[in-house]
N, C-alpha and C positions, 0 to 999 in steps of 0.2 A: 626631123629635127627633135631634139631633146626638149622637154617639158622645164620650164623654169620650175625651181624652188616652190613658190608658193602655188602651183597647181598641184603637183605629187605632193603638198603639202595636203591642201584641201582634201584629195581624192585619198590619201591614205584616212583622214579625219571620216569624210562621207561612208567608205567601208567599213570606217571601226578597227582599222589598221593602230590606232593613234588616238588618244584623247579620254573624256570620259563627260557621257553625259549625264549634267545636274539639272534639276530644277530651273536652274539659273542659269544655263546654257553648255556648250561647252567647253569645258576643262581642257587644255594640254600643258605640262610641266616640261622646263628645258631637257630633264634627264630623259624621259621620254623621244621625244623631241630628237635627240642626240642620237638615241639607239636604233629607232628607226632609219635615219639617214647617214647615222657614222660613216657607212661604209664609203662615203665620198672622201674622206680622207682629210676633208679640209676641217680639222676640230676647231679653227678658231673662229671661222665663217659659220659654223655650226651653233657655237657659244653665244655668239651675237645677233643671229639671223631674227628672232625673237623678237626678245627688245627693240633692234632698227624697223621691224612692220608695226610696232605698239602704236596707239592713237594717243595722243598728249592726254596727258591728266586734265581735266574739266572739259572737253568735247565727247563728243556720243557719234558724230558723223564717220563713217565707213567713205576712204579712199581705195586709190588700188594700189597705192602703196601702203597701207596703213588700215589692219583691218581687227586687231588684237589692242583686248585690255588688260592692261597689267594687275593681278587681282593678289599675287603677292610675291616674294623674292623667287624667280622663279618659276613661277604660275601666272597660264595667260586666259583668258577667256576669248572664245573668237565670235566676232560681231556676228549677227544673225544674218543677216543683209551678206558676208561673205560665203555662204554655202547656198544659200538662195541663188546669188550672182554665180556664182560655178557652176553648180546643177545648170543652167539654164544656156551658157555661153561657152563651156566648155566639155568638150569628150572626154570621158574616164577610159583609162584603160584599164 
């Protein structure tokens, strides 16, 4: 069985496939994001995929749907708690 979106998502991030880390956590930008996973073909599920995991503006709590902060047009931050929760519960390939 095929690996949902936000696991290859994770595990590209955990190897450094994807993302950039600050101080402040980690960085991933949509165009990033896009290049990485273009090759599915689906560019508008790609566009949005992003923004629909973001956590609402004034909450801090990590779902598992919902694990990225929007930190500017474009630019997401991924909650701490979502690479910990990976690492721990799921197999990288």
């Amino acid at each position: 069985m095929e690996k949902k979106l936000k696991h290859r998502f994770l595990d590209a991030v955990i190897i450094g496939e994807i993302g950039t880390h600050t101080d402040n956590g980690i960085i991933v930008t949509t165009k990033e994001f896009a290049q990485c996973f273009g090759k599915t073909g689906k560019k508008d599920y790609l566009r949005s995929y992003l923004p629909s995991v973001t956590i609402e503006a004034g909450r801090h709590l990590m779902q598992h749907n919902k694990y990225l902060f929007k930190v500017a047009h474009g630019t997401f931050k991924i909650h701490p708690d979502a690479i910990k929760h990976h690492r721990l519960n799921h197999k990288m390939k």
